[in-house]
C-alpha positions in Angstrom: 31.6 -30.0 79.4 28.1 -28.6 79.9 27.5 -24.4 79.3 25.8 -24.3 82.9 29.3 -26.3 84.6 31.5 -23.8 82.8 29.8 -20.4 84.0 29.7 -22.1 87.5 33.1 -21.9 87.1 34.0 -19.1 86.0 31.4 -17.3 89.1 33.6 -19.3 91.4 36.4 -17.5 89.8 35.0 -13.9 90.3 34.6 -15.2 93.7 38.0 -15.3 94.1 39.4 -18.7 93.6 42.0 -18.8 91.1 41.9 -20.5 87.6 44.7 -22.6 88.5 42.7 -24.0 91.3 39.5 -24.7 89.3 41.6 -26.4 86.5 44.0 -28.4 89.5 40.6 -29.3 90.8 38.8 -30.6 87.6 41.5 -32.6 86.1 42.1 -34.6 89.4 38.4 -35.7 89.2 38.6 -36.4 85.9 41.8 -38.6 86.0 40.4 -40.5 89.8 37.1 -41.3 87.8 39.0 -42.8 84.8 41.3 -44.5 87.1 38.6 -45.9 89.7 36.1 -47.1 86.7 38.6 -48.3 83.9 42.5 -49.0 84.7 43.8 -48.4 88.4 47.1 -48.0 86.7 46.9 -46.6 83.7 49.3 -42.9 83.8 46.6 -40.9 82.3 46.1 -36.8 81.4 43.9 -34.3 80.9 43.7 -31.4 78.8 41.0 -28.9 80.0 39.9 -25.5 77.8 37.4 -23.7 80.2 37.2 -21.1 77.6 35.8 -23.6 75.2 34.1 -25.6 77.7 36.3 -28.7 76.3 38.0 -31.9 77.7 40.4 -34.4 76.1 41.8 -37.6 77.9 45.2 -38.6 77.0 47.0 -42.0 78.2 50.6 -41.5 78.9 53.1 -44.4 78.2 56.8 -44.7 78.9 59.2 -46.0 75.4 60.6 -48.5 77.2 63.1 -51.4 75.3 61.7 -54.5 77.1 57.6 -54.1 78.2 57.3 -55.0 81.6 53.7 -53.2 81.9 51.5 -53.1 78.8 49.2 -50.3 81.1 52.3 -48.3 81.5 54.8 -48.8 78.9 55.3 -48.9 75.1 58.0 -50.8 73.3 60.1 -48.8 71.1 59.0 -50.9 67.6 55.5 -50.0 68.8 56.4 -46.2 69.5 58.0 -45.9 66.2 55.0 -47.3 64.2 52.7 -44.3 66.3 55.7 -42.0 65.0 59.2 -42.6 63.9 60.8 -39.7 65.9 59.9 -41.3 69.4 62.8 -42.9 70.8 63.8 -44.5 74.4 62.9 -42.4 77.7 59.5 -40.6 75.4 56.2 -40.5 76.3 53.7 -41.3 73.9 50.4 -39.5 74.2 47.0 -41.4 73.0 43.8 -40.2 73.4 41.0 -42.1 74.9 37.4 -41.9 74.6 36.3 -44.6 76.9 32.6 -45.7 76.6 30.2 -44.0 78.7 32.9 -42.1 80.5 31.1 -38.8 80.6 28.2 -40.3 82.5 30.1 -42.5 84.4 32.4 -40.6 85.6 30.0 -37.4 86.3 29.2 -38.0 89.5 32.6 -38.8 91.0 33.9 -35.9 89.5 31.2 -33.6 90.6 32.1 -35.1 94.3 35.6 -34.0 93.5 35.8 -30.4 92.6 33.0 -29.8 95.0 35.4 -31.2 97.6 38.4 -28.5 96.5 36.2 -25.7 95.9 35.0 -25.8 99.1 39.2 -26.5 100.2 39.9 -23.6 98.8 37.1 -21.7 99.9 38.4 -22.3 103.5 42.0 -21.2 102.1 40.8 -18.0 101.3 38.8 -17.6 104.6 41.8 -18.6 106.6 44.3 -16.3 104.8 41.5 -13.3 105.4 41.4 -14.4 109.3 45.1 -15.1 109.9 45.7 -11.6 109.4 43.7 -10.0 111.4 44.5 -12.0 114.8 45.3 -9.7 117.8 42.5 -7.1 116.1 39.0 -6.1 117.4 35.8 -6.8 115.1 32.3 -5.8 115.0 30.3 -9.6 115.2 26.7 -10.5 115.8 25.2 -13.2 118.2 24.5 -15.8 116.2 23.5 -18.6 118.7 24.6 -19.9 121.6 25.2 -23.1 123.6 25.9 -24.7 127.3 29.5 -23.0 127.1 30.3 -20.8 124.0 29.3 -18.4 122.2 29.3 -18.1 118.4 29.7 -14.6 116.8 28.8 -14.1 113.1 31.7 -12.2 111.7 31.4 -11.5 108.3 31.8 -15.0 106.2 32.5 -17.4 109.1 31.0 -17.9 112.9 33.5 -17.0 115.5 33.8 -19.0 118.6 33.6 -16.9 122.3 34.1 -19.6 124.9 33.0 -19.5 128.7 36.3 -18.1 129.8 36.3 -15.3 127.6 33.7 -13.9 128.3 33.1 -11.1 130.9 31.6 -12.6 134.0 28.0 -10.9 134.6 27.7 -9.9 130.8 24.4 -11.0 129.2 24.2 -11.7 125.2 21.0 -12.6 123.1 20.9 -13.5 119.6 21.2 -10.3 117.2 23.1 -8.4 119.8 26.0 -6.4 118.2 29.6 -7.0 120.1 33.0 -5.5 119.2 35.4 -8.7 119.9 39.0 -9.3 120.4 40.5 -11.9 118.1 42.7 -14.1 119.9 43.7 -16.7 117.5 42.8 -18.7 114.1 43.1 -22.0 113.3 42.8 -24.4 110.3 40.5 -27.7 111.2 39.0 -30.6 109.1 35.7 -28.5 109.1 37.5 -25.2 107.6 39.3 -22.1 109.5 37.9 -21.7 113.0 38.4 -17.7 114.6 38.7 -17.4 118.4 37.6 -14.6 119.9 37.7 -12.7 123.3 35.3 -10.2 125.6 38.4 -10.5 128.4 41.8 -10.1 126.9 43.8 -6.8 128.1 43.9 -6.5 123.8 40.4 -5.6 123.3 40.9 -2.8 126.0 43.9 -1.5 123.9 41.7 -1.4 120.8 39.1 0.1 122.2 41.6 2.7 123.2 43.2 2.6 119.7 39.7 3.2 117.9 38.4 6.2 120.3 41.7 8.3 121.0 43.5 9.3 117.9 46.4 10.7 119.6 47.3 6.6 119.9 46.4 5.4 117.0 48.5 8.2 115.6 51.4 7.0 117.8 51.5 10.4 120.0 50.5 8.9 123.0 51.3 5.0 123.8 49.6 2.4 125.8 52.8 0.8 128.0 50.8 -1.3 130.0 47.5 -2.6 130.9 46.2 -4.9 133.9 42.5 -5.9 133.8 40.0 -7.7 135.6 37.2 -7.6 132.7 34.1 -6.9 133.5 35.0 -5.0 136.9 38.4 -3.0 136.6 40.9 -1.9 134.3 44.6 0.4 134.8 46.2 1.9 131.7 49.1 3.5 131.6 50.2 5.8 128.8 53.1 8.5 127.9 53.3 11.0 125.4 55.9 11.3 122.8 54.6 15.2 122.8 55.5 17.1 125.6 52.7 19.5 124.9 50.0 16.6 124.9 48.7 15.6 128.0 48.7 11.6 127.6 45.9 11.3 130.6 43.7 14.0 129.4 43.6 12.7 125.6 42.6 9.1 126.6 39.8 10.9 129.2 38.3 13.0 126.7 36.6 16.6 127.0 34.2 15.7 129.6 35.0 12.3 129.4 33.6 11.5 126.4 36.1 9.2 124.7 36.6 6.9 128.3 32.6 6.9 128.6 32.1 5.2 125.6 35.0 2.7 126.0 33.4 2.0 129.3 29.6 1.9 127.7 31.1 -0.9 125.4 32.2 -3.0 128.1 29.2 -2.4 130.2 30.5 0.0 133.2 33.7 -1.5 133.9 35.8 1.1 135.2 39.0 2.3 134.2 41.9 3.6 135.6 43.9 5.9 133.5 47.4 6.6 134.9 50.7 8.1 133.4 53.4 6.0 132.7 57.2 6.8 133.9 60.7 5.4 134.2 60.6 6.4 137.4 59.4 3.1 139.5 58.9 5.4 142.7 56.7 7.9 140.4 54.7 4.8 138.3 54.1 2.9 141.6 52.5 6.2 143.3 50.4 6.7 140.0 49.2 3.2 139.5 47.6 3.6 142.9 45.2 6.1 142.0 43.0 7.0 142.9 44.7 6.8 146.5 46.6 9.7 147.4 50.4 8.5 148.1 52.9 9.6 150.5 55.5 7.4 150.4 57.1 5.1 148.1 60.3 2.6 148.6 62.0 1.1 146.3 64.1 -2.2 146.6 65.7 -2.5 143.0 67.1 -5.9 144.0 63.6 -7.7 144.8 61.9 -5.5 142.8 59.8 -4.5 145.7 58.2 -1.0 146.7 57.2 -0.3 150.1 54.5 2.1 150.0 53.5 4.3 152.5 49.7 6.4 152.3 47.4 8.4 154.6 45.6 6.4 157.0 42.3 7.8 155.9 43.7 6.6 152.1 44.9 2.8 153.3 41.3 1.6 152.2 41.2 3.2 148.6 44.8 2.2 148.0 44.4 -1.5 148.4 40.8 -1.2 147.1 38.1 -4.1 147.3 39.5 -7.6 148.2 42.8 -6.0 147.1 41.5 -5.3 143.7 43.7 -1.5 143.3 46.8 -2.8 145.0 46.5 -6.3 143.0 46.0 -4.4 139.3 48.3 -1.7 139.7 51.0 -4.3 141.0 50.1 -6.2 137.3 50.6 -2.9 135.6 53.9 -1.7 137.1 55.6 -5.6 137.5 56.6 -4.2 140.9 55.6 -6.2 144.0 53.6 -3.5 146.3 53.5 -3.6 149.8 51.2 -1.0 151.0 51.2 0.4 154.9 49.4 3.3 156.6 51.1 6.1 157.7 50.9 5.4 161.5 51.7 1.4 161.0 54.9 3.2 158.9 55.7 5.5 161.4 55.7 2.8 164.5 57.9 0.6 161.7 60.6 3.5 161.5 60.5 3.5 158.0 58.6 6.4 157.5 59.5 9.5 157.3 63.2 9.2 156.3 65.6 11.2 154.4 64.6 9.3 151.1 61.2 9.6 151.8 59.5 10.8 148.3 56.5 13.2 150.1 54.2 13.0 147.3 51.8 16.2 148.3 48.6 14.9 149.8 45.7 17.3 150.8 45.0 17.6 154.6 42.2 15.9 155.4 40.8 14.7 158.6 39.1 11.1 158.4 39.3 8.3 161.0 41.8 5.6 160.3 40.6 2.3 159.8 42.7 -1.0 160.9 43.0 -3.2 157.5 45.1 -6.5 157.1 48.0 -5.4 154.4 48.8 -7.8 151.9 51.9 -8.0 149.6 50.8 -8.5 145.5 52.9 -9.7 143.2 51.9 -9.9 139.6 48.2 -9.4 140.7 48.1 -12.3 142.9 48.4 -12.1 146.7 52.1 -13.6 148.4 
């Protein structure tokens, strides 16, 4: 074995790929290009010294007491005469130095071991991927074409597609995107890393990365709804009563949402307070409508909700957009109605009425179609 093949090697160890590999890998191309240029048949080994850059090729032939396969079997006579201790059941060993086997079988072997290196190149890739699915990661626009998107990620291009991505969002080669891994796969062309500008999980990281109160498990994310791209509802708790779960997320100022919102180019975010309480959750996962009101049918898992007039707009926001998230973050259907069309109903005011305080406020009422949302999509 050739100096330069042996400290190719033994860089591909450093690299990572272990010695058991590159010596599994070696003596299979060895043994295919004996097999494919001499005997088909023949039970052959290999004994391989890296460290000495050696090879030795032994055939391997079962003492047998009737020969039924001269490639594969020895009789016992002919066993004994190699050395008298072999007996019925051994394997006798012979070393073979076939003529012009170096250069013949040089090129299939070269073939070979590239072919597992670069196997287990893709091992060590996957196993470094695998692991980190559900995670965000820093990537760079590598290229893209007529539906994805592919994302350098360190040692292997990571795959946005079409429906991933936010809607609106522009990317050009070189541009630097955090990215939500979604899911890794093995393929026939090596490990392939799917990744996500959409999923509610990049959100959380996001979250995770900027507020250390939830990375240090002080405050928790229960539940996020998100329409990426336009707008997002978050709802968290504290497991300190003398942290304010809202206020950490927000930031002094607002610092720590303003750069969340920065990285997904101004998509706005709803930051509510999470609680047991379905009447209180349902009135919080409205905001920022002001609430009066809010029913409860435990059965259908229903909430009527009841809000100013002037509010009736802002609570079911933009083609239902507030009513439809905050529906997705509670799992409660919400059925919102305006004070008067309540009032007229008889539902509202009664003696469970919940009276959530609401600021006086003089505005004209404005006559908008109520919808019921269920799991952010419209009944």
């Amino acid at each position: 074995m050739s100096k330069e093949l042996v400290g190719a090697l033994k860089a591909l160890e450093q690299k990572g790929i272990s010695r058991e590999i590159i010596v599994d890998a070696i003596e299979a191309a060895l043994i295919n290009a004996y097999k494919k240029n001499y005997d088909q048949a023949a039970n052959v080994r290999v004994d391989l010294n890296l460290e000495k850059g050696t090879m030795r090729l032994y055939s391997r032939k079962d003492v047998v007491g009737i020969v039924e396969d001269e490639r594969l079997q020895i009789s016992l006579e002919d066993a004994k005469e190699v050395n008298p201790s072999y007996e019925l059941g051994d394997v006798v060993e012979k070393e073979e130095v076939p003529r012009d086997f170096g250069r013949i079988a040089a090129t299939t072997a070269k073939q070979i071991v590239t072919q597992r290196f670069r196997e287990a190149e893709r091992g060590l890739i996957y196993e470094e991927y695998v692991d980190r699915a559900d995670d965000i990661i820093n990537g760079v626009v590598e290229r893209m074409d007529a539906r994805n998107i592919y994302v350098g990620i360190g040692k292997i291009e990571a795959v946005l597609p079409q429906n991933e991505q936010i809607q609106g969002e522009t990317y050009e080669p070189h541009d630097r995107i955090k990215v939500y891994i979604t899911k890794v796969e093995r393929s026939t062309r090596g490990p392939q890393v799917f990744v996500s500008r959409t999923h509610p999980g990049l959100l959380r990281r996001l979250f995770e990365l900027e507020v250390p109160e939830i990375f240090e498990g002080t405050v928790e994310i229960k539940s996020i709804s998100r329409e990426a791209g336009d707008r997002s509802k978050i709802s968290v708790v504290a497991h300190n009563e003398e942290v304010d779960p809202v206020g950490a997320c927000v930031g002094a100022k607002g610092a720590r949402v303003q750069t969340i919102v920065n990285e997904l180019n101004g998509e706005k975010i709803d930051i509510v307070e999470w609680s047991e309480d379905p009447i209180e959750f349902v009135a919080n996962a409205l905001s920022p409508s002001k609430v009066l009101d809010v029913q409860v049918n435990e059965e259908e898992k229903s909430t009527t909700v009841v809000v100013p007039d002037y509010q009736l707009s802002l609570a079911i926001g933009k083609r239902g957009q507030n009513a439809r998230l905050a529906a997705k973050l509670t799992g409660w259907k919400i059925d919102i109605k305006s004070e008067t069309d309540a009032r007229e109903l008889g539902i509202y005011p009664n003696e469970n009425s919940t009276f959530v305080a609401v600021e006086d406020e003089t505005v004209a009422s404005e006559e908008v179609e109520i919808d019921l949302y269920q799991d952010g999509e419209e009944a």
